[in-house]
N, CA, C and O atoms as a Tripos MOL2 file, in Angstrom:
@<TRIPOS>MOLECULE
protein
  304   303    76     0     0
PROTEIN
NO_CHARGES

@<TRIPOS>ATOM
      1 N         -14.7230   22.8990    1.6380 N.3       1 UNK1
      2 CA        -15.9500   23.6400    1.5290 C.3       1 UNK1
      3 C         -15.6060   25.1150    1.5780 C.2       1 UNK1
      4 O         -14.9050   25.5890    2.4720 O.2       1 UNK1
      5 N         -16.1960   25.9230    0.4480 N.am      2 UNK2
      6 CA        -16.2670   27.4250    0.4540 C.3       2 UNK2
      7 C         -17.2430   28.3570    1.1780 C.2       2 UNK2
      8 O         -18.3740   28.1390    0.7440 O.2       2 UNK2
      9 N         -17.2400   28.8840    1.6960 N.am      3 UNK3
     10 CA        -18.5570   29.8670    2.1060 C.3       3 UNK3
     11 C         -18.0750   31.5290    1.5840 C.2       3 UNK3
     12 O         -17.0170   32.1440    1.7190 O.2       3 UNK3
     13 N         -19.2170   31.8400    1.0270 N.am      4 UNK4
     14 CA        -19.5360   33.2040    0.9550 C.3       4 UNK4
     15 C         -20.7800   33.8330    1.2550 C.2       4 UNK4
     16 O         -21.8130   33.8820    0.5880 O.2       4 UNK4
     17 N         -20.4680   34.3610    2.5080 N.am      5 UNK5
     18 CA        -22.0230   34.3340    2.7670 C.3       5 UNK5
     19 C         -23.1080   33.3600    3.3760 C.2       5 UNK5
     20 O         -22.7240   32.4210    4.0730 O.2       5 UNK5
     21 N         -23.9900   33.4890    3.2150 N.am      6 UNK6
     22 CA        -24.4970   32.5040    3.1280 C.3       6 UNK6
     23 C         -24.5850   31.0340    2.2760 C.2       6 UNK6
     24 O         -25.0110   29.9470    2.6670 O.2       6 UNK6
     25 N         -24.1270   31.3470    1.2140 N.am      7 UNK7
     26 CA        -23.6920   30.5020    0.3000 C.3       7 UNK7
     27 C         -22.4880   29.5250    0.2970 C.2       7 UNK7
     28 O         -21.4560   30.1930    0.3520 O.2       7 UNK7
     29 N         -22.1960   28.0160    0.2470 N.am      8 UNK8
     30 CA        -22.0240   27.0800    0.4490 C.3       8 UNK8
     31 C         -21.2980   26.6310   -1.1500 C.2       8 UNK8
     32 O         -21.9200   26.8180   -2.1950 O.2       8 UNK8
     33 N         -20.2260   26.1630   -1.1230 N.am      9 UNK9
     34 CA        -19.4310   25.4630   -2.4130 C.3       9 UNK9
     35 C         -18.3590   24.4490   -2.0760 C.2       9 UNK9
     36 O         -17.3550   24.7250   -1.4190 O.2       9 UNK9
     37 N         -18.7090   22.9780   -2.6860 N.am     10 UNK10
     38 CA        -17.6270   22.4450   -2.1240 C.3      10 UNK10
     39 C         -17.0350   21.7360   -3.2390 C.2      10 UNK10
     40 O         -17.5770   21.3510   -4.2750 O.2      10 UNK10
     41 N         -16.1310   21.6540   -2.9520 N.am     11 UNK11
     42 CA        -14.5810   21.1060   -4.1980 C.3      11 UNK11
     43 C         -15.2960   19.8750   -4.9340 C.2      11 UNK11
     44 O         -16.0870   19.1620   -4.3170 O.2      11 UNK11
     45 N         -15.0510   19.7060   -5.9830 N.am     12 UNK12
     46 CA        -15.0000   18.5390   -6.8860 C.3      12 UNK12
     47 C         -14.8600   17.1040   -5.8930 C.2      12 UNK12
     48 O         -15.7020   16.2080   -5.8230 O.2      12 UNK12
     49 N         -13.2080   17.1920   -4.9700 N.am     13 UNK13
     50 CA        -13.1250   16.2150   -4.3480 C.3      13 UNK13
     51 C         -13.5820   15.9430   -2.9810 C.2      13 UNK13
     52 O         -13.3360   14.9300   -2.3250 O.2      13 UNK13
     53 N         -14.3650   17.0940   -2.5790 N.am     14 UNK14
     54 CA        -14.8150   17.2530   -1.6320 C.3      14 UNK14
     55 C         -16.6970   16.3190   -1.6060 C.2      14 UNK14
     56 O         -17.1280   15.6160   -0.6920 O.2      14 UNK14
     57 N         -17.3650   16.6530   -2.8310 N.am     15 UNK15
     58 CA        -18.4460   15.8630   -3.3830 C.3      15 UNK15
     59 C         -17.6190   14.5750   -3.2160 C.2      15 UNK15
     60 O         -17.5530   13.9260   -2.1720 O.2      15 UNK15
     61 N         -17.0350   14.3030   -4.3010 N.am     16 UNK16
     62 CA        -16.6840   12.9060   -4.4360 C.3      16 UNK16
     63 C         -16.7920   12.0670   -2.5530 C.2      16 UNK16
     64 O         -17.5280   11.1220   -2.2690 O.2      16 UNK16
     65 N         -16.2560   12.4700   -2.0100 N.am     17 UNK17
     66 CA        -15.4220   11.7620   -0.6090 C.3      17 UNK17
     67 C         -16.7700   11.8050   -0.1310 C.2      17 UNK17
     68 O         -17.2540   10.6800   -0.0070 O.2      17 UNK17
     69 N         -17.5080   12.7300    0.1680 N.am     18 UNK18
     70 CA        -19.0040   12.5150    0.8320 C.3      18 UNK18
     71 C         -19.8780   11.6150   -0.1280 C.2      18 UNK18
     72 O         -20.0950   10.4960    0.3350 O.2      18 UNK18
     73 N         -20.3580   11.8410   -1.2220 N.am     19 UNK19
     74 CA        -20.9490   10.8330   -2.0180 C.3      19 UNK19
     75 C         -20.2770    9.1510   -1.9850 C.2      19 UNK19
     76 O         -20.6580    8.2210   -2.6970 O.2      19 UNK19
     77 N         -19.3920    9.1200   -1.1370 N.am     20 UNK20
     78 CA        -18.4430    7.6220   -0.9250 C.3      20 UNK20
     79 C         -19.0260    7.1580    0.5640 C.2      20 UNK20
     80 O         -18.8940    6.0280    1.0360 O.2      20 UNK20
     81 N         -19.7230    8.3190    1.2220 N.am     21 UNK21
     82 CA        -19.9500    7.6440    2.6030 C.3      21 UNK21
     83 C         -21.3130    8.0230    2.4930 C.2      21 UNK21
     84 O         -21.8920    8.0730    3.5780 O.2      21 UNK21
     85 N         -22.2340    8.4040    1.1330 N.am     22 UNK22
     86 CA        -23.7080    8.0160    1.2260 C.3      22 UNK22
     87 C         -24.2010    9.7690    1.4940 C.2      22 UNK22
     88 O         -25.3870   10.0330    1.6960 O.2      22 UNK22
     89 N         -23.1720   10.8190    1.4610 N.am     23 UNK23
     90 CA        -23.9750   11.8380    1.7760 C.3      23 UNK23
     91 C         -23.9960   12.5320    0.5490 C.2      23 UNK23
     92 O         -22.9020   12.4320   -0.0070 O.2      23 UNK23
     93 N         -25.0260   13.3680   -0.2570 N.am     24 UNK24
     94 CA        -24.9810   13.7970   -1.4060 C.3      24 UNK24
     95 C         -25.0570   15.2450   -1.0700 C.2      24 UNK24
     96 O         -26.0970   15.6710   -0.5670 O.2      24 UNK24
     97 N         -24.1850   15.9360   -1.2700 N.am     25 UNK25
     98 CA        -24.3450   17.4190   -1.0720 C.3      25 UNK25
     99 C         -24.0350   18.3650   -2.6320 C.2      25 UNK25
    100 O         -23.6320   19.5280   -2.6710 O.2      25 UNK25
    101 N         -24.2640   17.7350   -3.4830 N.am     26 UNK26
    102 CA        -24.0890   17.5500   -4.6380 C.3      26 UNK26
    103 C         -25.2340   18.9690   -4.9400 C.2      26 UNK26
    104 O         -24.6840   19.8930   -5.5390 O.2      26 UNK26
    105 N         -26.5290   19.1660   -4.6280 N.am     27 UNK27
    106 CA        -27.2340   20.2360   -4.3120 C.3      27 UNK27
    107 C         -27.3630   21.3040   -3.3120 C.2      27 UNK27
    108 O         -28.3450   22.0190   -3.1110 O.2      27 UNK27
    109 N         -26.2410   21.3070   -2.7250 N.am     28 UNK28
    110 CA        -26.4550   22.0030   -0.9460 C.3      28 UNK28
    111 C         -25.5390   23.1050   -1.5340 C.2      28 UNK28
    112 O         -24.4130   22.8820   -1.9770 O.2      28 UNK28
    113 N         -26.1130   24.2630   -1.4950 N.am     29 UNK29
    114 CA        -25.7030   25.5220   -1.8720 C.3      29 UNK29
    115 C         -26.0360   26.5070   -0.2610 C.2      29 UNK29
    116 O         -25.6720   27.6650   -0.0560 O.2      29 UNK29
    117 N         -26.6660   25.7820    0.5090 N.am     30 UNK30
    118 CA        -27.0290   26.7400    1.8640 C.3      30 UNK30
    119 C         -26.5910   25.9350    3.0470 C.2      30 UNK30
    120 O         -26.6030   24.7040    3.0470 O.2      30 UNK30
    121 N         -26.0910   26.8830    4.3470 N.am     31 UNK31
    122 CA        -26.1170   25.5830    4.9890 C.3      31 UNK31
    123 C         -27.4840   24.7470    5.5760 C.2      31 UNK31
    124 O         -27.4140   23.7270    6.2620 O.2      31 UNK31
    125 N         -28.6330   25.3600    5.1830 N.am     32 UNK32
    126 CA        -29.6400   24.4620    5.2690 C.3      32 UNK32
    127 C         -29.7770   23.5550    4.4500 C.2      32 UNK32
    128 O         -30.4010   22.5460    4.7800 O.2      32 UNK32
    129 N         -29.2090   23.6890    3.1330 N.am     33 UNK33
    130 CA        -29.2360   22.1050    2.1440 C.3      33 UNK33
    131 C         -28.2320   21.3750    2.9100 C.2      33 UNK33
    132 O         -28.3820   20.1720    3.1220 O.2      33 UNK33
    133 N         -27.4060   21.8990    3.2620 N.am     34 UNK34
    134 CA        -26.3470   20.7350    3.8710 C.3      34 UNK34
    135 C         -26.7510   20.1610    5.2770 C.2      34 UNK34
    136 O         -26.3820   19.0330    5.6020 O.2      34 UNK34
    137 N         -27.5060   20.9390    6.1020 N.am     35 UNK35
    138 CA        -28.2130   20.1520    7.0370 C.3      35 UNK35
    139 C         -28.9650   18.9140    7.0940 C.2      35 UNK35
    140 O         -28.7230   17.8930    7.7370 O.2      35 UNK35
    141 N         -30.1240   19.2440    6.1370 N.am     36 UNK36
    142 CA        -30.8070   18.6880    5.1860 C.3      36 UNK36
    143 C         -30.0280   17.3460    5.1850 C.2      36 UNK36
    144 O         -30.1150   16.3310    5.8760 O.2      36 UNK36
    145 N         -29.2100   17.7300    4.1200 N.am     37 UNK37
    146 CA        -28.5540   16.5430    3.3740 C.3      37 UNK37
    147 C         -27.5690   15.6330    4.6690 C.2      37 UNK37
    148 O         -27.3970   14.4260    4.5030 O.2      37 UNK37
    149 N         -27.1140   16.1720    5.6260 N.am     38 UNK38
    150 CA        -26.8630   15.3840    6.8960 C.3      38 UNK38
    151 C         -27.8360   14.7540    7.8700 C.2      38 UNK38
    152 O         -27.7540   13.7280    8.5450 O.2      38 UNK38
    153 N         -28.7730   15.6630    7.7460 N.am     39 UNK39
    154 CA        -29.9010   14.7520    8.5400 C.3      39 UNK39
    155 C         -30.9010   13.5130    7.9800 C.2      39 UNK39
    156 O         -31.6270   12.7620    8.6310 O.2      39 UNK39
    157 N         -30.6810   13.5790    6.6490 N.am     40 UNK40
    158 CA        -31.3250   12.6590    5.9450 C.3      40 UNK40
    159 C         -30.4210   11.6350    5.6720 C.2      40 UNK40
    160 O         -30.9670   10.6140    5.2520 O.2      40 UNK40
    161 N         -28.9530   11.5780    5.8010 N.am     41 UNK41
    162 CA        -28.0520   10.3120    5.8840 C.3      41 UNK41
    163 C         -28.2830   10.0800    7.4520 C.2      41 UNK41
    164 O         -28.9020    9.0280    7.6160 O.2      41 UNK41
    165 N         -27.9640   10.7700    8.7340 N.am     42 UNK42
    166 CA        -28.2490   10.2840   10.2090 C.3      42 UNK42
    167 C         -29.4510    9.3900    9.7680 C.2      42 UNK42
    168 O         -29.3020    8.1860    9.9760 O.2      42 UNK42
    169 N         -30.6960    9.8210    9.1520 N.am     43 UNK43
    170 CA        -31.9290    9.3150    9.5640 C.3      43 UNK43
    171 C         -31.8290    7.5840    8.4260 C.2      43 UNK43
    172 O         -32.6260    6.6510    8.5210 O.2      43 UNK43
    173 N         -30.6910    7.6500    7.5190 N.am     44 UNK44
    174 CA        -31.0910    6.3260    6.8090 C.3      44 UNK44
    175 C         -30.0160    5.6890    7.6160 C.2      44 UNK44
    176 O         -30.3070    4.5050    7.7850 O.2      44 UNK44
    177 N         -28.5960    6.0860    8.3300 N.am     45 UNK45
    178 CA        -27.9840    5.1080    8.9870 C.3      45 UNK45
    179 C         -28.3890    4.8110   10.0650 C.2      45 UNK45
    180 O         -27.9860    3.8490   10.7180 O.2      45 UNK45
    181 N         -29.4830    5.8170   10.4910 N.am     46 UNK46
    182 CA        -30.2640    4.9170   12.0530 C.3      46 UNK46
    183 C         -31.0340    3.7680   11.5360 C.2      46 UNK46
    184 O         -30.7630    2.7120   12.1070 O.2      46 UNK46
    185 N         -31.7840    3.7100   10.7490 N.am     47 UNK47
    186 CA        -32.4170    3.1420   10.0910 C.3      47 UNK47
    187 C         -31.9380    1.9520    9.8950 C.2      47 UNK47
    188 O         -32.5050    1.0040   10.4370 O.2      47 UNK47
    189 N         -30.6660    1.7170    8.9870 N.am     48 UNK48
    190 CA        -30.0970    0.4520    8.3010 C.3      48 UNK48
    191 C         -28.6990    0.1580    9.2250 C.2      48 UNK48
    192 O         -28.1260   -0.9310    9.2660 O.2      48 UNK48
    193 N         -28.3380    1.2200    9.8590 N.am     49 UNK49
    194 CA        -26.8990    0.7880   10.8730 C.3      49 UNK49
    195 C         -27.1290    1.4510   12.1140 C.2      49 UNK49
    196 O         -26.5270    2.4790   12.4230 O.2      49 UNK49
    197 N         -27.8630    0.9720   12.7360 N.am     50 UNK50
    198 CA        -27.5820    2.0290   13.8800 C.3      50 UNK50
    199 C         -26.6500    2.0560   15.2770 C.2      50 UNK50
    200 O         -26.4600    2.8500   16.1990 O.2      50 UNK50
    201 N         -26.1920    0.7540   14.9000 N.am     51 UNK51
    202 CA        -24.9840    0.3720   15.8740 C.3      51 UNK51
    203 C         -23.9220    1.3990   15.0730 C.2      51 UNK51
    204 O         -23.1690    2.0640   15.7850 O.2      51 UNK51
    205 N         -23.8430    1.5390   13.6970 N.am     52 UNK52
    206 CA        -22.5050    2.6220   13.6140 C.3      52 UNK52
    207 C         -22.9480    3.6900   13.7430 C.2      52 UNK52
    208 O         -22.0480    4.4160   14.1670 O.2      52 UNK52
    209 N         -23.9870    4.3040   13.5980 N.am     53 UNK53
    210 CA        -24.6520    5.5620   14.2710 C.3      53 UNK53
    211 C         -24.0610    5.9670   15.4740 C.2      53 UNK53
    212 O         -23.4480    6.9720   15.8340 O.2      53 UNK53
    213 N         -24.4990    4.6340   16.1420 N.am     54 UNK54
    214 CA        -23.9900    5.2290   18.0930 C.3      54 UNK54
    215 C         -22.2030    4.8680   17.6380 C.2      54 UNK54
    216 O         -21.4660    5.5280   18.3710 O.2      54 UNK54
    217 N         -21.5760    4.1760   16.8350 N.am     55 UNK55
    218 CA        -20.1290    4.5470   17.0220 C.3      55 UNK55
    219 C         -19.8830    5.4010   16.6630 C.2      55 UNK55
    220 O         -18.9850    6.0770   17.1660 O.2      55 UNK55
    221 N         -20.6630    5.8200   15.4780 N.am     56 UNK56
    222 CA        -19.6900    7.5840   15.2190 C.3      56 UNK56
    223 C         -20.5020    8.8700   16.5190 C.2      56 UNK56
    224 O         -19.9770    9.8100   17.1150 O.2      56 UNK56
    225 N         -21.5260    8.4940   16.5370 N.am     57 UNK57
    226 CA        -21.5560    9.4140   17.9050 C.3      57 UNK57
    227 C         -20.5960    9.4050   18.8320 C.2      57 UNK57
    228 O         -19.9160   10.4050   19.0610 O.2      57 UNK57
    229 N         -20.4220    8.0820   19.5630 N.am     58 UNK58
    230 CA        -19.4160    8.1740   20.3590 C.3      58 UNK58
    231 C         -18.0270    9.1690   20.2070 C.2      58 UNK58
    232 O         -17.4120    9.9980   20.8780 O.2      58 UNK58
    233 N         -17.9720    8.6480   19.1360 N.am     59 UNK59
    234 CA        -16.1880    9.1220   18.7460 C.3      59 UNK59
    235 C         -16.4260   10.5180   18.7280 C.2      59 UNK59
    236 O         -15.4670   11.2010   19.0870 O.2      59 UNK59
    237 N         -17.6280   11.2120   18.3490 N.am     60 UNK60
    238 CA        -18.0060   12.6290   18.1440 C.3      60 UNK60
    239 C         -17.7100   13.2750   19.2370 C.2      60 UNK60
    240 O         -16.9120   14.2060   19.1290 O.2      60 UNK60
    241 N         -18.2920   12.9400   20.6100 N.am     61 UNK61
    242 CA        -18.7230   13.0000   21.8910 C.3      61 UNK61
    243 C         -17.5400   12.9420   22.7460 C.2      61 UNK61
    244 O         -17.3530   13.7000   23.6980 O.2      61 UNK61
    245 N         -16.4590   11.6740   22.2350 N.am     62 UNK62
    246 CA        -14.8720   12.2430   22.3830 C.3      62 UNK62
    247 C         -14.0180   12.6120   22.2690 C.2      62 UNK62
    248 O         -12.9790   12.4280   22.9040 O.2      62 UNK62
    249 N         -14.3370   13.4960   21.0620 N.am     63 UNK63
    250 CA        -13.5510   14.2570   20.7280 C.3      63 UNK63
    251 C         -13.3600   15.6380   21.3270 C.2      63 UNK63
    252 O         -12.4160   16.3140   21.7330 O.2      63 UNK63
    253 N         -14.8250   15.7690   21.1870 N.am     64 UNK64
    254 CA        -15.1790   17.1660   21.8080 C.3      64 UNK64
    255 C         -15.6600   16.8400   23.4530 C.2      64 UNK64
    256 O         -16.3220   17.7040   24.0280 O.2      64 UNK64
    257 N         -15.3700   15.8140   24.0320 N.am     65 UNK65
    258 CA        -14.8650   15.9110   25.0440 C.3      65 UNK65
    259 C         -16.1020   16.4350   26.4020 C.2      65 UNK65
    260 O         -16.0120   17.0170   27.4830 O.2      65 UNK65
    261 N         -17.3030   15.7780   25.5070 N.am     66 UNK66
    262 CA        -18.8860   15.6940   25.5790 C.3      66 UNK66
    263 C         -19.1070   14.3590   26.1480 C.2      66 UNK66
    264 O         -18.2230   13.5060   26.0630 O.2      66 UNK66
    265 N         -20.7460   14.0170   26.9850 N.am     67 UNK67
    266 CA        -20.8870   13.0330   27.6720 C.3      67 UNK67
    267 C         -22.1840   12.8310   25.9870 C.2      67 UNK67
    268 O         -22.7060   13.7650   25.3790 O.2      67 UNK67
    269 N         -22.3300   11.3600   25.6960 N.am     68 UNK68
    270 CA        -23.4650   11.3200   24.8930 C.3      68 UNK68
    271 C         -24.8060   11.3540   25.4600 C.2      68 UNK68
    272 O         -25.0780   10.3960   26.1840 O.2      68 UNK68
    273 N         -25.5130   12.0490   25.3310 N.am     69 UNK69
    274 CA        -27.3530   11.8500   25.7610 C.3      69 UNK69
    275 C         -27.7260   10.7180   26.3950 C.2      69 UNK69
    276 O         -26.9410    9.7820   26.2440 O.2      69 UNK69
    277 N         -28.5900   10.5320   26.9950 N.am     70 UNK70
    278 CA        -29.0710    9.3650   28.0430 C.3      70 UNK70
    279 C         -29.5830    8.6630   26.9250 C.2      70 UNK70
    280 O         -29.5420    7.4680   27.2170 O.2      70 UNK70
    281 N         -29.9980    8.8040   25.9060 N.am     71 UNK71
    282 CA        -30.6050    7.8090   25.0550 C.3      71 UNK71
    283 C         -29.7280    7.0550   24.5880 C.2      71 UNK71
    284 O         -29.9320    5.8420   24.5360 O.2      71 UNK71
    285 N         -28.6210    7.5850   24.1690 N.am     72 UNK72
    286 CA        -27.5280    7.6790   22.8710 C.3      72 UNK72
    287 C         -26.3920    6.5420   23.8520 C.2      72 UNK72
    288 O         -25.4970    5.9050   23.2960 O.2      72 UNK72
    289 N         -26.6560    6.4780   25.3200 N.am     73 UNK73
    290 CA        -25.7450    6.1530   26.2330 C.3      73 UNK73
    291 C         -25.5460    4.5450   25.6960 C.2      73 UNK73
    292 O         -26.3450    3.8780   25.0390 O.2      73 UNK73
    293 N         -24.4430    4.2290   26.1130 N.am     74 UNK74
    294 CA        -24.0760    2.7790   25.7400 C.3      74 UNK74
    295 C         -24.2670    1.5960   26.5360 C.2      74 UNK74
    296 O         -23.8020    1.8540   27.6460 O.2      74 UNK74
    297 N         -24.6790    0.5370   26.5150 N.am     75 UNK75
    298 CA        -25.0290   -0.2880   27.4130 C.3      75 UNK75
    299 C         -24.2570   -1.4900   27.2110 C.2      75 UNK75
    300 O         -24.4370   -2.1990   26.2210 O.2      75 UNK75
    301 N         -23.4420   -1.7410   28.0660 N.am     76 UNK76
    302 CA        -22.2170   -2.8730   27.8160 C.3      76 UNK76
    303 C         -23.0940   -4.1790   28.8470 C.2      76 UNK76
    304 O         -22.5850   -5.2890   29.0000 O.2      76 UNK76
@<TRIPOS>BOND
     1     1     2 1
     2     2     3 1
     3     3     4 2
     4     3     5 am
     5     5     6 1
     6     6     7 1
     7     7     8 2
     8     7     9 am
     9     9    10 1
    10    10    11 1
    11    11    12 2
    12    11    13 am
    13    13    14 1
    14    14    15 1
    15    15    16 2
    16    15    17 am
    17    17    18 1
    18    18    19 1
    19    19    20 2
    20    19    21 am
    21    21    22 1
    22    22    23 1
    23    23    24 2
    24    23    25 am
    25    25    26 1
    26    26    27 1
    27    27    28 2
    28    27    29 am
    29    29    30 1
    30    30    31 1
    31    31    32 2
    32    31    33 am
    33    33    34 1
    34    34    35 1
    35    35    36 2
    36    35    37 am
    37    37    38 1
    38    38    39 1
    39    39    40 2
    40    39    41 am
    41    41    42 1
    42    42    43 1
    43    43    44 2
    44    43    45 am
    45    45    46 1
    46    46    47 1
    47    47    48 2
    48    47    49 am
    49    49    50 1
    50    50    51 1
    51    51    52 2
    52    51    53 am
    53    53    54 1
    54    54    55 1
    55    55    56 2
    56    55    57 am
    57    57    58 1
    58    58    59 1
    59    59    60 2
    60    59    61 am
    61    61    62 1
    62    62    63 1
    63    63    64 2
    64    63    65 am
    65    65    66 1
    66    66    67 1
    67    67    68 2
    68    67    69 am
    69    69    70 1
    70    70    71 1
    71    71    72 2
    72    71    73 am
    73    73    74 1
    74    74    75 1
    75    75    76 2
    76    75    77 am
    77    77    78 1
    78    78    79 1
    79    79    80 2
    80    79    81 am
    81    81    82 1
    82    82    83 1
    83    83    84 2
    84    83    85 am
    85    85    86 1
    86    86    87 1
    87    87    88 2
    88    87    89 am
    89    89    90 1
    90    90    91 1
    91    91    92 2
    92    91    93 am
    93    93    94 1
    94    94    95 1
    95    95    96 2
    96    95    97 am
    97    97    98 1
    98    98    99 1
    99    99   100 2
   100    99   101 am
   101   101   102 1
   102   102   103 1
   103   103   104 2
   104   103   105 am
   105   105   106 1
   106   106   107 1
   107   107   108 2
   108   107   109 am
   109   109   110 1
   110   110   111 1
   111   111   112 2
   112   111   113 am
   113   113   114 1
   114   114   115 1
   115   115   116 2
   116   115   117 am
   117   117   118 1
   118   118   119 1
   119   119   120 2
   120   119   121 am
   121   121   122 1
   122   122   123 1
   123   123   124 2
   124   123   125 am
   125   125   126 1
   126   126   127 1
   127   127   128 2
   128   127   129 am
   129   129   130 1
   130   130   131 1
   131   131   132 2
   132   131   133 am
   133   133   134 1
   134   134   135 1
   135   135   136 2
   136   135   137 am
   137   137   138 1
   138   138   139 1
   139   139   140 2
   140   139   141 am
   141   141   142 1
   142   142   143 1
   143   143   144 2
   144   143   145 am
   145   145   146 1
   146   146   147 1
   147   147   148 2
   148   147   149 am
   149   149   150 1
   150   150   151 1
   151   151   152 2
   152   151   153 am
   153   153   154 1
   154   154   155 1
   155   155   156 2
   156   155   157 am
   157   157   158 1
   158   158   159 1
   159   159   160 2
   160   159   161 am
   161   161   162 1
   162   162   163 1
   163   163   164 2
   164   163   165 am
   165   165   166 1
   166   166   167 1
   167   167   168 2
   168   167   169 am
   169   169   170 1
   170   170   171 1
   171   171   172 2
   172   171   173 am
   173   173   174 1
   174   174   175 1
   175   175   176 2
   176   175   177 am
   177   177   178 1
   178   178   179 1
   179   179   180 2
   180   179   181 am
   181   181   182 1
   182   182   183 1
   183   183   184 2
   184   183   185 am
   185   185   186 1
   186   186   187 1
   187   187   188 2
   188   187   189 am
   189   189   190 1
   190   190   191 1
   191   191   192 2
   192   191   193 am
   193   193   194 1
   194   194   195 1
   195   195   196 2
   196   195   197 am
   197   197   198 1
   198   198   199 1
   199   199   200 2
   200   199   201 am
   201   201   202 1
   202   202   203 1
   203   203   204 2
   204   203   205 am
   205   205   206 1
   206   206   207 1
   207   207   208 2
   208   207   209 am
   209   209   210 1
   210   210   211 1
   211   211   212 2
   212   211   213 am
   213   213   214 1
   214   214   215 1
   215   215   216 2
   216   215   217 am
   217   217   218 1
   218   218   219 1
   219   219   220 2
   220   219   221 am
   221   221   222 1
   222   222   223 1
   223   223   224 2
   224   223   225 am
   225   225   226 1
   226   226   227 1
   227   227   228 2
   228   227   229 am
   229   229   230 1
   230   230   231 1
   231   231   232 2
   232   231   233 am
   233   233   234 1
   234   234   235 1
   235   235   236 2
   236   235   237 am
   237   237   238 1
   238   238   239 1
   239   239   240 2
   240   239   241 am
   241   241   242 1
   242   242   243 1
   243   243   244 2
   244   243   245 am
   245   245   246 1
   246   246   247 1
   247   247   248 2
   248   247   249 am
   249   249   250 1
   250   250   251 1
   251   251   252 2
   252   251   253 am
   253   253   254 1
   254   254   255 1
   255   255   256 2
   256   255   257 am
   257   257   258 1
   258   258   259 1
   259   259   260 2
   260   259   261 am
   261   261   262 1
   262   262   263 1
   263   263   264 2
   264   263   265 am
   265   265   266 1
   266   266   267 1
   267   267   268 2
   268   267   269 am
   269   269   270 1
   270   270   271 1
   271   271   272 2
   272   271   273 am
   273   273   274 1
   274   274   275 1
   275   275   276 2
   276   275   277 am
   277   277   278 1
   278   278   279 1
   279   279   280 2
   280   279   281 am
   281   281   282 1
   282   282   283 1
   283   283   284 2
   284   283   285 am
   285   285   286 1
   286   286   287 1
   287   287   288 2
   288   287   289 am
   289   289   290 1
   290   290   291 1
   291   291   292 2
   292   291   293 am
   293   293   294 1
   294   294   295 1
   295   295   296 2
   296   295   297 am
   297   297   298 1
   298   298   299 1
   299   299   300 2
   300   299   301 am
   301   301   302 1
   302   302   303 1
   303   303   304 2
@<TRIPOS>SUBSTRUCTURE
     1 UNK1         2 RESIDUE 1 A UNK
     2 UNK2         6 RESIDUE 1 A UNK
     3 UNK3        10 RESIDUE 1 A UNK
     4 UNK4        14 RESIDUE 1 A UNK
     5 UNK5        18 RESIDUE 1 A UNK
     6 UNK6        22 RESIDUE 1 A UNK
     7 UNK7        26 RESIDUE 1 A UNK
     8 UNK8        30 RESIDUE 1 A UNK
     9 UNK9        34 RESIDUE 1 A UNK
    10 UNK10       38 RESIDUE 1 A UNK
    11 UNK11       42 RESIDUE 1 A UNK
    12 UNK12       46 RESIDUE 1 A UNK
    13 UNK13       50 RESIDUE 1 A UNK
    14 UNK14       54 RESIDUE 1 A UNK
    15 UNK15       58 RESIDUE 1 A UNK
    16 UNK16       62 RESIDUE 1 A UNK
    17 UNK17       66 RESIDUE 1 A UNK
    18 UNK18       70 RESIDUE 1 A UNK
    19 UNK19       74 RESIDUE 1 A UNK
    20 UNK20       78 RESIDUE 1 A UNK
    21 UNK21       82 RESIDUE 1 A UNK
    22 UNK22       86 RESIDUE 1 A UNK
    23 UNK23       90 RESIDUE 1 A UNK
    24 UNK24       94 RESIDUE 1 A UNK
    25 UNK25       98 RESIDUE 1 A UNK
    26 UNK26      102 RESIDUE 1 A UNK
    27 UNK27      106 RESIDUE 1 A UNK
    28 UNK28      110 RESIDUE 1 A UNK
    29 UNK29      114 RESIDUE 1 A UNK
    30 UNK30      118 RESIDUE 1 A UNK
    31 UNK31      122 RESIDUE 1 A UNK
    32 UNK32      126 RESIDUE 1 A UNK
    33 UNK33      130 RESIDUE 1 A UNK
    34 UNK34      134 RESIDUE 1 A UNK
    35 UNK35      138 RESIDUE 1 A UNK
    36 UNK36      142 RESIDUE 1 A UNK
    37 UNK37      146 RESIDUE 1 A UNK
    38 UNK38      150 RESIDUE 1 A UNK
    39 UNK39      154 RESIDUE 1 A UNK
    40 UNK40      158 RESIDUE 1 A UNK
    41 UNK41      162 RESIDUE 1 A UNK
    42 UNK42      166 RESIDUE 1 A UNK
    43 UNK43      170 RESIDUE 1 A UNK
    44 UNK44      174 RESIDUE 1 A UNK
    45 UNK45      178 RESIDUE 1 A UNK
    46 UNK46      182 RESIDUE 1 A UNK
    47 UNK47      186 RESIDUE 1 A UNK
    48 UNK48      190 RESIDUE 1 A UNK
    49 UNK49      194 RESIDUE 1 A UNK
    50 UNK50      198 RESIDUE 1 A UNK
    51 UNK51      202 RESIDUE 1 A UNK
    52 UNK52      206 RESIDUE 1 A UNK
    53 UNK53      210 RESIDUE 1 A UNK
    54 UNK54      214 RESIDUE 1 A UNK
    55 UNK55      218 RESIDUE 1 A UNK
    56 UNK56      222 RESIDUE 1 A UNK
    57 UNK57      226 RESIDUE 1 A UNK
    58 UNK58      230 RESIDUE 1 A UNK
    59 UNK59      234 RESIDUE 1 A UNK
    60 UNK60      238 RESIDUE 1 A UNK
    61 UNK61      242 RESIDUE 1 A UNK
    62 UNK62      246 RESIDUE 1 A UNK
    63 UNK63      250 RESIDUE 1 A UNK
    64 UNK64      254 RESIDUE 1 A UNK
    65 UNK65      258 RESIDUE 1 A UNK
    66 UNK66      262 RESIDUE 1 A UNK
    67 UNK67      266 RESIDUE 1 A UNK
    68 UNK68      270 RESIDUE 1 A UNK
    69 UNK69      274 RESIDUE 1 A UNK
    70 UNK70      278 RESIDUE 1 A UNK
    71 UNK71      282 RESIDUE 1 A UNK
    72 UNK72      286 RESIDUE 1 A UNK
    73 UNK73      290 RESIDUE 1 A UNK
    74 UNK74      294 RESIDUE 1 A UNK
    75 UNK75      298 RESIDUE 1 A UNK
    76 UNK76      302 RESIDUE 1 A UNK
């Protein structure tokens, strides 16, 4: 991904690899299109997966070395 500015450009193979995991940034020239365009894949994989939702949260949450939200929390 390029930035100038406010302005947002991402590689040929950079589209491709996100359009493979359902995110289309194919229009996201701001980082508000790209928000956009991330919050509207979160909101269809809560939707249709939301057990991998909370796994990629997790992994998010350990990376950066973060506790997940009381909601988001895991219940074994």
């Amino acid at each position: 991904m390029l930035r100038a500015g406010h302005s947002l450009r991402f590689t040929p193979t950079e589209t491709d690899e996100l359009r493979e995991l359902g995110i289309g940034v194919g229009g996201a020239r701001t980082q508000n299109d790209l928000d956009q365009a991330l919050a509207q894949w979160a909101g269809t994989l809560a939707e249709e997966r939301p057990e991998l939702l909370e796994k990629i949260a997790a992994a998010m949450a350990q990376a950066r070395g973060a506790s997940l939200p009381v909601r988001l929390t895991r219940v074994r």
